[in-house]
Short mmCIF file of the C-alpha atoms (twelve columns), coordinates in Angstrom:
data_MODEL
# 
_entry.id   MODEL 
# 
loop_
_atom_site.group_PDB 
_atom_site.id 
_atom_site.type_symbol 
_atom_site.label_atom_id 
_atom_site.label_alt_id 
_atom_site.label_comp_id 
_atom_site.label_asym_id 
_atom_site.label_seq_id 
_atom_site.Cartn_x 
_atom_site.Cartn_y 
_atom_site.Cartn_z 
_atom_site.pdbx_PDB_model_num 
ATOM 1  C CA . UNK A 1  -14.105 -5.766 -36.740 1 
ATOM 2  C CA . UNK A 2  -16.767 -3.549 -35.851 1 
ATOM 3  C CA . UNK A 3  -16.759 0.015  -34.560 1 
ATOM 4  C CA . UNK A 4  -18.401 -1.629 -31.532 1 
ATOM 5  C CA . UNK A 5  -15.900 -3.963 -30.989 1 
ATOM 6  C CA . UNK A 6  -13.073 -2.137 -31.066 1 
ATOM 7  C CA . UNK A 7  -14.723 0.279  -28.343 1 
ATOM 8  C CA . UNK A 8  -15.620 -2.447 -26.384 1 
ATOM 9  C CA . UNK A 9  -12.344 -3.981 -26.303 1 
ATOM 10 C CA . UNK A 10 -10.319 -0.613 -25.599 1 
ATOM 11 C CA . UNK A 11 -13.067 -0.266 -22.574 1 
ATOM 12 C CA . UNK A 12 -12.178 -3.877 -21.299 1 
ATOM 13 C CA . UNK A 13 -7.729  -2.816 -21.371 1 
ATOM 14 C CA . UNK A 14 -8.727  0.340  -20.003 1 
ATOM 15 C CA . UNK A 15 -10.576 -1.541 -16.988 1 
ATOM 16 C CA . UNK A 16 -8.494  -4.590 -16.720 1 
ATOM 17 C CA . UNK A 17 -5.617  -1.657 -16.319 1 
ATOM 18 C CA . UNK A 18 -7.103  0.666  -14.055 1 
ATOM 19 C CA . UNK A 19 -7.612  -2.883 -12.006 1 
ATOM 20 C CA . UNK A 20 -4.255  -4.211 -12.213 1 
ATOM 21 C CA . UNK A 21 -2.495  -0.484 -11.282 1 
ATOM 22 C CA . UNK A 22 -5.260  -0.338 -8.669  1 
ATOM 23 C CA . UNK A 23 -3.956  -3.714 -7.187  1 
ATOM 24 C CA . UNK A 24 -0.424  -2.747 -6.675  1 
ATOM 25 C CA . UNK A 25 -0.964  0.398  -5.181  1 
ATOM 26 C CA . UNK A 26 -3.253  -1.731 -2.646  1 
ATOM 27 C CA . UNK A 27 -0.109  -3.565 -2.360  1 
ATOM 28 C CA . UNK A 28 2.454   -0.912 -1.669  1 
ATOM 29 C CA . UNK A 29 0.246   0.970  0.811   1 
ATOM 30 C CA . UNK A 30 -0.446  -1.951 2.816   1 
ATOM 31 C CA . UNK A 31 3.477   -2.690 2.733   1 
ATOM 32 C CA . UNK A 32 4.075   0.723  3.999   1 
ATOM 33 C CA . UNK A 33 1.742   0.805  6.592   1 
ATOM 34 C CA . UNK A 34 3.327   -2.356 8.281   1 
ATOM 35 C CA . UNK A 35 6.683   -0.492 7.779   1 
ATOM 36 C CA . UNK A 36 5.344   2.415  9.644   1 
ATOM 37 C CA . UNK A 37 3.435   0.282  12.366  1 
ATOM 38 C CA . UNK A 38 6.566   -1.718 13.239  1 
ATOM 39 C CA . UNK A 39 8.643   1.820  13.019  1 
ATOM 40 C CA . UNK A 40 6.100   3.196  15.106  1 
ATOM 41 C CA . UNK A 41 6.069   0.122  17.564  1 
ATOM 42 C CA . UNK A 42 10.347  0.214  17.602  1 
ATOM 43 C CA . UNK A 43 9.997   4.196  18.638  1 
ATOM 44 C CA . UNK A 44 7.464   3.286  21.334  1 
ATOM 45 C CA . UNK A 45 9.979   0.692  23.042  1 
ATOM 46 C CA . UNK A 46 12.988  2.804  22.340  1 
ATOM 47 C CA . UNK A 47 11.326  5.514  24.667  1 
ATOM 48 C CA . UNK A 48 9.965   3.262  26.909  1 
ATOM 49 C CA . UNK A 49 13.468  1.620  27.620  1 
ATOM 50 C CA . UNK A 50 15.430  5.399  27.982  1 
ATOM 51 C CA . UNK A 51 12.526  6.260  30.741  1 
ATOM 52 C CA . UNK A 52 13.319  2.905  32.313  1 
ATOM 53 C CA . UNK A 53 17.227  3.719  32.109  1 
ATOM 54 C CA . UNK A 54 16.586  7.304  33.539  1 
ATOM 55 C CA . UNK A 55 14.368  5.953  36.566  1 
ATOM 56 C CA . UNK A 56 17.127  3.467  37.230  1 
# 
């Protein structure tokens, strides 16, 4: 095989990898996000129900 071709296919892993890592770190922010939203979103009703106990 060719100097060429073994440079070409060490470019292709190289890409196909950055790709693939690039995927599931797409993946595990978008996870966390949603985590944080629905934390966020739990936070926002636990406050809102300890102002409704207080003005009750």
């Amino acid at each position: 095989m060719s100097e060429w071709g073994i440079a070409l296919i060490a470019a292709g892993s190289a890409i196909l990898g950055s790709i693939t890592t690039g995927f599931f770190a797409w993946k595990a922010g978008h996870r966390q996000a949603e985590g944080a939203e629905a934390a966020g979103q739990a936070q926002a009703q636990a406050l809102i129900s300890t102002v409704q106990a207080t003005l009750a």
